[in-house]
C-alpha positions in Angstrom: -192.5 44.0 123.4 -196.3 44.0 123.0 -198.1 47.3 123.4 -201.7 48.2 124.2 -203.8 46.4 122.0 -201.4 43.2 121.4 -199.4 44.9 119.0 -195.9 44.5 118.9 -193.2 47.3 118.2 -190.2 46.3 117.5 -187.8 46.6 114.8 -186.0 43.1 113.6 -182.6 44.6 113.4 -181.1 41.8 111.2 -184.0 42.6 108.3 -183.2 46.7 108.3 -183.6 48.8 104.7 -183.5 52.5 103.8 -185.5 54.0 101.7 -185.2 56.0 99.1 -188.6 58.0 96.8 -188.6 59.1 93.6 -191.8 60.3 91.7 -192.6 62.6 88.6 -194.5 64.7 90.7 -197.6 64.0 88.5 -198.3 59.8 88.2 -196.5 57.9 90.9 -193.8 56.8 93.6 -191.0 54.6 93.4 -189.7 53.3 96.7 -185.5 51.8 96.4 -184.9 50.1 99.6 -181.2 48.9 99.8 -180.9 46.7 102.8 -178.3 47.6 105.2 -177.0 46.1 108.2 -177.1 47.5 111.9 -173.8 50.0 111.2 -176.0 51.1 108.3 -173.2 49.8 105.6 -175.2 48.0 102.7 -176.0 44.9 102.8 -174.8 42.6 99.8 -176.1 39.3 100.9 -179.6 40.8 100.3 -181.4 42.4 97.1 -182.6 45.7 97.0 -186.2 46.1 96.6 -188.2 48.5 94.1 -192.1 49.3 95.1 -194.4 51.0 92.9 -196.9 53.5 94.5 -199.8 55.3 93.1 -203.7 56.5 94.2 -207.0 55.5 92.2 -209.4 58.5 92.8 -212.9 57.1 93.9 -216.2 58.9 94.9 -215.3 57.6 98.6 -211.4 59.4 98.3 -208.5 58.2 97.0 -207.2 54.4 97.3 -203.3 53.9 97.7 -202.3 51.2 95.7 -198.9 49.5 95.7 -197.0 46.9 93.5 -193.5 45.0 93.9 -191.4 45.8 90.8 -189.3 43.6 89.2 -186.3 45.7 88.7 -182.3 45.7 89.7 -182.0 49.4 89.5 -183.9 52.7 88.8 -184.3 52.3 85.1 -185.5 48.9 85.3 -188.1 50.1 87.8 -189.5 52.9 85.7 -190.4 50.3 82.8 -191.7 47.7 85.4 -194.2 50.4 86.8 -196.5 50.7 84.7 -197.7 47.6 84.4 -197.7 46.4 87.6 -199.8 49.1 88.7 -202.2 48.9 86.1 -202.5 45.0 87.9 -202.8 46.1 91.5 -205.2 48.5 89.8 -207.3 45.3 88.2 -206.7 43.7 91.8 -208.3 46.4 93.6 -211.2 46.9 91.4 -211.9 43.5 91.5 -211.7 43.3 95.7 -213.8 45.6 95.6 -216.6 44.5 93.2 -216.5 41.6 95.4 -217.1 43.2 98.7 -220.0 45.2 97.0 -221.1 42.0 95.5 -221.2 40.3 99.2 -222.4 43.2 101.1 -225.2 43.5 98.2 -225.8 39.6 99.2 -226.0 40.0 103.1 -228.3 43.3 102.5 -230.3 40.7 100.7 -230.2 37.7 103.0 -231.2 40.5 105.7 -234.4 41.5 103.7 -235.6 37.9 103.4 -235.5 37.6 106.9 -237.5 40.8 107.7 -240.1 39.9 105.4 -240.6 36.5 106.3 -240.9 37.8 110.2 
């Protein structure tokens, strides 16, 4: 069912997970979600899913920044973390020295126009 705006609202009831978090209080999140089914018994037929979670600290606040581990339980997680944050990390760094890098362009572009007027 579409709301205001076009969006829609609805849960797909055949793709349903819970969630568990576990953090160290101090560096990051892990998110478990075990996929369940409707009855909310667990579903074997899919895997469960580990996300990493963390914030980079920036002069304009902090950015959330999120990572799929590559993990089959807790442990697994926990040594996968690392790593793929530090990547998302690289990832958004480097998104964003592009869209300064662009905006820098059109700012640019925007003052050659102005002066040639």
């Amino acid at each position: 069912m579409k709301g205001k705006g076009g969006i829609t609202f609805q849960v797909d009831r055949n793709n349903l997970y819970r969630e568990e978090a576990y953090t160290d209080l101090q560096s990051a999140t892990i998110r478990k979600l075990t996929p369940i089914k409707l009855d909310q018994t667990e579903d074997p037929s899919r895997k469960t899913i580990y996300i990493g979670h963390a914030e980079l600290i920036s002069p304009q606040g902090p950015v959330p920044i999120q990572a799929d581990l590559l993990a089959t339980n807790l442990e697994e997680a926990i040594v996968a973390l690392p790593l793929a944050m530090e990547k998302a990390a690289h990832e958004v760094r480097d998104e964003y020295n592009k869209m300064v890098e662009q905006q820098k362009q059109q700012h640019q572009a925007q003052s050659k126009v102005i002066k040639s007027s």
